[in-house]
Steps between C-alpha positions, in 0.01 A plus 500: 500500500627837409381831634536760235528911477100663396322191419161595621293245365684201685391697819164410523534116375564427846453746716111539422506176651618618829126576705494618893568204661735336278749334722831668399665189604349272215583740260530338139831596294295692267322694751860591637694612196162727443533676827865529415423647171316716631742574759775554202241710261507722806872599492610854321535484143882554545490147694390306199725685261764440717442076508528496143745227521364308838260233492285473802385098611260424731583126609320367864832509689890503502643245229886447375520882443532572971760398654394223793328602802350767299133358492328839638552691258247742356725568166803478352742692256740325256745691293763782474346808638550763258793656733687215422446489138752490176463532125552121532173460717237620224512172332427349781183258645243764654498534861219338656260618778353174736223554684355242729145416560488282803767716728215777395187286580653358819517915639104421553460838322158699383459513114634874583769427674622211293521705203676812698772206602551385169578892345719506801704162396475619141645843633752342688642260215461832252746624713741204522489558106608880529778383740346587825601243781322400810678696679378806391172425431454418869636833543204636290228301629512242236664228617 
Protein backbone atom coordinates (compact mmCIF):
# COMPACT_ATOMS: atom_id res chain seq x y z
CA UNK A 1 0.00 0.00 0.00
CA UNK A 2 1.27 3.37 -0.91
CA UNK A 3 0.08 6.68 0.43
CA UNK A 4 0.44 9.28 -2.22
CA UNK A 5 0.72 13.39 -2.45
CA UNK A 6 -3.28 15.02 -3.49
CA UNK A 7 -5.06 11.93 -4.30
CA UNK A 8 -8.45 12.88 -3.09
CA UNK A 9 -10.52 10.33 -4.44
CA UNK A 10 -8.68 7.34 -2.59
CA UNK A 11 -9.77 9.31 0.60
CA UNK A 12 -13.13 8.41 0.83
CA UNK A 13 -12.79 4.57 -0.42
CA UNK A 14 -12.15 3.84 3.04
CA UNK A 15 -12.62 6.30 5.20
CA UNK A 16 -16.51 6.69 4.42
CA UNK A 17 -16.45 3.45 5.93
CA UNK A 18 -15.27 4.63 9.22
CA UNK A 19 -19.01 5.39 11.27
CA UNK A 20 -19.07 6.57 15.20
CA UNK A 21 -18.39 3.61 16.81
CA UNK A 22 -16.04 1.97 14.59
CA UNK A 23 -13.55 0.31 16.81
CA UNK A 24 -10.24 1.99 15.80
CA UNK A 25 -8.59 -1.12 16.84
CA UNK A 26 -10.10 -3.40 13.99
CA UNK A 27 -9.27 -1.00 11.59
CA UNK A 28 -8.97 -2.62 7.98
CA UNK A 29 -5.66 -1.66 5.92
CA UNK A 30 -7.71 0.26 3.59
CA UNK A 31 -9.49 2.20 6.10
CA UNK A 32 -5.89 3.11 7.47
CA UNK A 33 -3.95 4.23 4.43
CA UNK A 34 -7.33 6.50 3.86
CA UNK A 35 -7.00 8.26 7.13
CA UNK A 36 -3.35 8.55 6.28
CA UNK A 37 -4.12 10.02 2.99
CA UNK A 38 -5.96 12.18 4.30
CA UNK A 39 -3.54 12.92 6.89
CA UNK A 40 -0.79 13.46 3.91
CA UNK A 41 -3.38 15.56 1.52
CA UNK A 42 -3.31 17.78 4.58
CA UNK A 43 0.41 18.77 4.50
CA UNK A 44 1.51 22.31 2.71
CA UNK A 45 1.86 22.15 -0.86
CA UNK A 46 5.68 22.69 -0.41
CA UNK A 47 5.58 19.16 1.53
CA UNK A 48 4.48 17.22 -1.48
CA UNK A 49 6.73 19.07 -3.87
CA UNK A 50 9.37 18.47 -1.70
CA UNK A 51 8.79 14.23 -1.62
CA UNK A 52 9.07 14.19 -5.19
CA UNK A 53 11.52 11.46 -4.98
CA UNK A 54 10.16 9.54 -1.60
CA UNK A 55 7.76 6.87 -1.68
CA UNK A 56 5.61 6.60 1.34
CA UNK A 57 4.46 2.58 2.45
CA UNK A 58 2.06 1.82 4.76
CA UNK A 59 2.89 -1.92 5.85
CA UNK A 60 1.09 -3.25 9.49
CA UNK A 61 4.41 -3.16 11.38
CA UNK A 62 8.31 -3.13 11.40
CA UNK A 63 9.74 -5.68 8.69
CA UNK A 64 13.60 -6.21 7.44
CA UNK A 65 13.80 -2.39 6.87
CA UNK A 66 14.12 -1.67 11.58
CA UNK A 67 16.72 -2.69 13.12
CA UNK A 68 15.66 -5.46 16.05
CA UNK A 69 13.94 -4.44 19.07
CA UNK A 70 12.44 -1.77 17.06
CA UNK A 71 8.77 -3.19 16.98
CA UNK A 72 7.05 0.20 18.36
CA UNK A 73 7.57 2.11 15.94
CA UNK A 74 5.04 4.53 14.50
CA UNK A 75 7.29 5.21 11.16
CA UNK A 76 10.32 4.99 9.68
CA UNK A 77 12.74 6.91 7.24
CA UNK A 78 15.14 5.16 4.80
CA UNK A 79 17.59 7.07 2.73
CA UNK A 80 20.22 9.89 2.47
CA UNK A 81 18.68 12.97 3.85
CA UNK A 82 19.18 15.60 1.43
CA UNK A 83 22.11 17.16 3.76
CA UNK A 84 23.98 14.31 2.98
CA UNK A 85 23.44 14.20 -0.64
CA UNK A 86 25.96 14.10 -3.88
CA UNK A 87 25.59 14.42 -7.63
CA UNK A 88 26.11 10.63 -7.31
CA UNK A 89 22.84 10.23 -5.14
CA UNK A 90 20.21 11.43 -7.90
CA UNK A 91 20.33 8.15 -9.58
CA UNK A 92 19.60 6.64 -6.77
CA UNK A 93 16.43 4.22 -5.32
CA UNK A 94 13.86 6.86 -3.78
CA UNK A 95 13.84 7.20 -0.17
CA UNK A 96 11.03 5.58 1.39
CA UNK A 97 8.63 6.76 4.17
CA UNK A 98 7.16 3.50 6.53
CA UNK A 99 4.39 4.04 8.37
CA UNK A 100 2.94 1.46 10.66
CA UNK A 101 -0.61 0.62 11.26
CA UNK A 102 -0.73 -1.56 14.29
CA UNK A 103 1.94 0.60 16.57
CA UNK A 104 -0.91 3.37 15.52
CA UNK A 105 -4.04 1.23 16.32
CA UNK A 106 -2.51 -0.19 19.51
CA UNK A 107 -2.34 3.96 20.90
CA UNK A 108 -6.30 3.17 21.43
CA UNK A 109 -6.70 6.55 19.65
CA UNK A 110 -10.12 8.54 18.48
CA UNK A 111 -10.53 8.67 14.62
CA UNK A 112 -9.19 12.41 15.45
CA UNK A 113 -6.50 11.68 17.19
CA UNK A 114 -5.28 8.79 15.12
CA UNK A 115 -5.07 10.84 12.15
CA UNK A 116 -3.31 13.96 14.13
CA UNK A 117 -0.59 11.02 15.15
CA UNK A 118 -0.08 9.87 11.84
CA UNK A 119 0.70 13.79 10.29
CA UNK A 120 2.89 13.85 13.30
CA UNK A 121 4.93 10.47 12.26
CA UNK A 122 4.68 11.66 8.67
CA UNK A 123 6.13 15.09 10.00
CA UNK A 124 8.65 13.51 11.88
CA UNK A 125 10.07 11.11 9.03
CA UNK A 126 9.68 14.43 6.55
CA UNK A 127 12.14 15.67 8.68
CA UNK A 128 14.55 12.71 8.90
CA UNK A 129 14.44 13.29 4.96
CA UNK A 130 15.52 17.09 5.25
CA UNK A 131 18.30 15.92 7.65
CA UNK A 132 16.76 16.79 10.90
CA UNK A 133 17.77 14.22 13.71
CA UNK A 134 15.99 13.22 16.81
CA UNK A 135 17.77 15.18 18.60
CA UNK A 136 16.55 18.24 17.51
CA UNK A 137 13.27 17.49 16.82
CA UNK A 138 12.81 16.67 20.51
CA UNK A 139 14.17 20.00 20.94
CA UNK A 140 11.21 21.36 18.84
CA UNK A 141 8.49 19.37 20.13
CA UNK A 142 8.61 16.79 17.49
CA UNK A 143 10.25 14.07 18.66
Amino acid sequence: MHVRARVPSRISAGYKRLRAGTALANMNPDEFEAVAQQAMDRLPDWVHKALEHIEIRVTDEPGDEAEPGEEDLLGLYVGTPLTERSVDDVLEMPDIIYLYRRPHLEMNLSLDELREEIATTLIHEIAHYFGIDDDHLDEIGWG
